[in-house]
N, C-alpha and C positions, 0 to 999 in steps of 0.2 A: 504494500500500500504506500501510495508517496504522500510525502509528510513536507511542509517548507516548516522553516524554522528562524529564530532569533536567538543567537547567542551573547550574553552582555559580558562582553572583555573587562581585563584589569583596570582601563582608563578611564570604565563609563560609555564607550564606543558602543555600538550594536553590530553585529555580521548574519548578514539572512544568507542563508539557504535553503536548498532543494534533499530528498533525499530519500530513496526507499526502504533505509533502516537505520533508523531513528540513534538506537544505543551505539551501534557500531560506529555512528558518521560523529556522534556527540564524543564518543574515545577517542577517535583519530585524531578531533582535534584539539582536546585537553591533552595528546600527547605529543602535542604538536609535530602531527603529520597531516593536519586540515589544510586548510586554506591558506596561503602565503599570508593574508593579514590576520587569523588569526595567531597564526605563529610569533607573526611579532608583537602580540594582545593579550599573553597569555598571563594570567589563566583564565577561563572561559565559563560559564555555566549558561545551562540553559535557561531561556529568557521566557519562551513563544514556542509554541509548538500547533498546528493544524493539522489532520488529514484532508487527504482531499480524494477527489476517486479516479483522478488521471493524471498521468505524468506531467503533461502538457499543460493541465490546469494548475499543478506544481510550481511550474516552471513561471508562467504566467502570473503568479501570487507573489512568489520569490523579487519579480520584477515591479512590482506595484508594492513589495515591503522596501524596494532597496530604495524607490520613489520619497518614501514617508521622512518626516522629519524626525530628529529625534524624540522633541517633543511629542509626536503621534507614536511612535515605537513606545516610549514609555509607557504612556497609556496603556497599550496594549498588552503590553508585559503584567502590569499591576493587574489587569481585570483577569488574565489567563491564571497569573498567580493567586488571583484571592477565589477562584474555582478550583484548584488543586488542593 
């Protein structure tokens, strides 16, 4: 199932992605073997998480999270957190 995501780095930063599993892509990159900007953000947890029911619609989300301001990522972070 594909999943996008929000990770909130060391800085405060945010890094969205795409992914079809979730645990494995969330290790990679707390061991920094993710994303070239997480590696240099480390360390990383997860912020936001979605599924969705196609890749494409994924991929598509990923690109309208990378759109958002910070200020609108937070948001979205706080509301997904206070559901968990």
């Amino acid at each position: 199932m594909p999943y996008v995501y929000l990770l909130l780095c060391n800085d405060g930063s945010f890094y969205a992605g795409w992914t079809t599993d979730l645990e494995q892509r969330i290790s990679r990159h707390a061991a920094g073997k993710g994303g070239r900007y997480t590696r240099a953000h480390l360390p990383v947890r997860l912020a936001y998480a979605e599924t969705l029911p196609t890749q494409r619609e994924a991929m598509q989300r990923e690109w309208a999270l990378k759109r958002c301001s910070h200020e609108e990522k937070c948001r979205l972070a706080e509301a997904w957190q206070s559901r968990q």
